[in-house]
N, C-alpha and C positions, 0 to 999 in steps of 0.2 A: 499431654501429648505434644510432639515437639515435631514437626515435618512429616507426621503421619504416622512416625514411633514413639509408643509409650513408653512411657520412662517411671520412675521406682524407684526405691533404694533410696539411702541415706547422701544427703546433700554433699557439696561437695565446695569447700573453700570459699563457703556465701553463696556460690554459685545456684540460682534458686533453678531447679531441673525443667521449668516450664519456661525459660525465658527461653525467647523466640530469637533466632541469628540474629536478625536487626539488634536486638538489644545488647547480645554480645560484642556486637560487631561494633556498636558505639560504649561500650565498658573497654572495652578493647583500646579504641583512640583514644578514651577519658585516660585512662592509664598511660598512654604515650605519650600523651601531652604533658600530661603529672615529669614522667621522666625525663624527657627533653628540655621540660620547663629548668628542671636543675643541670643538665648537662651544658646548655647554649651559655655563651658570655660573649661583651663586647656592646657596644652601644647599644638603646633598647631599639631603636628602629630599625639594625642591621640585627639584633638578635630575634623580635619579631617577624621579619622578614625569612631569616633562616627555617624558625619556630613554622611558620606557614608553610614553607617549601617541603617540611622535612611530613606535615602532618598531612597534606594533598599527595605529596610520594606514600603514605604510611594509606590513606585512602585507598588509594590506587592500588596497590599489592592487595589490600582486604576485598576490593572488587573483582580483580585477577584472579586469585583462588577462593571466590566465591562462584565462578564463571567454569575453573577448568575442569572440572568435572561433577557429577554425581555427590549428593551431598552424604557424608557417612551417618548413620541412625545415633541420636543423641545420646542414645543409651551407651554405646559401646565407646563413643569420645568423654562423655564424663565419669566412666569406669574406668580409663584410660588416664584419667588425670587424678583421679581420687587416687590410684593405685601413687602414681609420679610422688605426689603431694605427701601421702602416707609415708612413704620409703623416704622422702628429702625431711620429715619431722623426726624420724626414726633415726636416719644419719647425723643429724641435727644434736640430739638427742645425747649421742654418743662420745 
């Protein structure tokens, strides 16, 4: 049960169906970080610097639309993305 909706169905991209928003919310930055880490260049205390700036802005937005509204039922956001993820292996594929 994920925000008061059960959830079901076959997993979806590792994504374990019981993980609670906080956790995605920090797989989320783990990930941004991962991509930023490769995308910054330039000295490391002016790239760390950026690297911070860009991860408290990446914060911020995940707090922003955790705030603007009503949160959608887990179920219907990771059927939403298993659908995405299916079709982009599919396209893939081809």
């Amino acid at each position: 049960m994920v925000n008061g909706t059960t959830t079901g169905g076959s997993a979806c991209c590792k994504l374990d169906r019981e993980c609670g928003r906080d956790q995605l919310d920090a797989l989320a930055v783990d990930t941004l970080k991962s991509w930023l880490g490769t995308l910054t260049s330039g000295s490391d205390s002016a790239r760390a610097e950026r690297h911070d700036a860009e991860i408290e802005g990446l914060k911020r937005e995940i707090e922003k639309g955790r705030r603007s509204g009503s949160p959608k039922p887990a179920e219907e956001v990771f059927d939403r993305l298993e659908r995405k993820y299916t079709q982009m292996a599919k396209d893939r594929g081809k």
